[in-house]
C-alpha positions as CSV (number, residue, x, y, z in Angstrom):
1,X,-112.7,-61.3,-22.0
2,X,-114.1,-59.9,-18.5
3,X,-112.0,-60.1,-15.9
4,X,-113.6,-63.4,-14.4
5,X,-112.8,-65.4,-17.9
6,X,-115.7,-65.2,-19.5
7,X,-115.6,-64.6,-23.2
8,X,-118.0,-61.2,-24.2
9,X,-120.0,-61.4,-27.3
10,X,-120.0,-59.0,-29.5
11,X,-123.9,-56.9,-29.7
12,X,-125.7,-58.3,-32.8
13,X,-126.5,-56.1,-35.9
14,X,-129.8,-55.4,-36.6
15,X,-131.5,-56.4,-39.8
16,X,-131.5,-52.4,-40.7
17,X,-127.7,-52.8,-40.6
18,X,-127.7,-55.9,-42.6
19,X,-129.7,-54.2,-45.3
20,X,-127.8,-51.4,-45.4
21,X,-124.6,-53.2,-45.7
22,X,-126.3,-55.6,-48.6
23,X,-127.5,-52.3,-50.4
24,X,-123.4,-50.8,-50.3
25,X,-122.3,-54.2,-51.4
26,X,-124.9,-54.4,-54.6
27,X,-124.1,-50.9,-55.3
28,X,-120.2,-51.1,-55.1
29,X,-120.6,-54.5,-57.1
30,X,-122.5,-52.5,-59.9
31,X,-120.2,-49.7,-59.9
32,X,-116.8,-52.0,-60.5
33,X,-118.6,-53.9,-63.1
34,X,-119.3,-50.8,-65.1
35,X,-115.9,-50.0,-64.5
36,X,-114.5,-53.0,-65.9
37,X,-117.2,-53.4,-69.2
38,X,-115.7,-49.8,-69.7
39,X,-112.0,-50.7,-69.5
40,X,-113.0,-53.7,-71.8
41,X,-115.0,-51.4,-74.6
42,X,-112.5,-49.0,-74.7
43,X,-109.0,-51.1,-74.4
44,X,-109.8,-52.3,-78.0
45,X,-110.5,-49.2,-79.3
46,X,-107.1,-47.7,-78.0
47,X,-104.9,-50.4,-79.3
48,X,-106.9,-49.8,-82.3
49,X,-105.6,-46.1,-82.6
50,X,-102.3,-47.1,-81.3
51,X,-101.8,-49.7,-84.2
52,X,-103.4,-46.8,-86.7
53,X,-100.5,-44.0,-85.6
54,X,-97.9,-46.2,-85.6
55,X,-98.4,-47.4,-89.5
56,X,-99.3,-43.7,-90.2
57,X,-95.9,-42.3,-88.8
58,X,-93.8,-45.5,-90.4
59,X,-95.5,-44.5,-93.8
60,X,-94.9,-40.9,-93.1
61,X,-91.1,-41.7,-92.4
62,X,-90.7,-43.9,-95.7
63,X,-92.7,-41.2,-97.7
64,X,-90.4,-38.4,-97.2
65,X,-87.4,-40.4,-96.9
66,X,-88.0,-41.4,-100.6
67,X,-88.7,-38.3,-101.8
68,X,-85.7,-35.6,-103.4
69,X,-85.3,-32.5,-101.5
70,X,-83.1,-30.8,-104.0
């Protein structure tokens, strides 16, 4: 606001600048959706291997808890 009480607008962005801002927003856009079809290919795929150790070390367990040392 100027001293006299008018309100001061702000300079306009040129349509450079709003290109360049579109082209950062498309490009940050593509980068989290990579991001996210990665999480979501490889979340499966580690709850997978979870499942897989934990029914390898329960079978371990009962294997050699079975078995006669002596």
């Amino acid at each position: 606001m100027t001293p006299d009480g008018r309100f001061v607008e702000p300079p306009k962005p040129t349509l450079g600048i709003i290109l360049w801002r579109l082209v950062l927003f498309g490009i940050g856009l593509c980068l989290i959706g990579a991001l996210f079809w990665t999480a979501m290919v490889v979340l499966p795929v580690l709850l997978l291997m979870a499942l897989i150790g934990y029914v390898v070390v329960r079978l371990q367990g009962s294997f050699f808890a079975s078995r006669r040392w002596f």
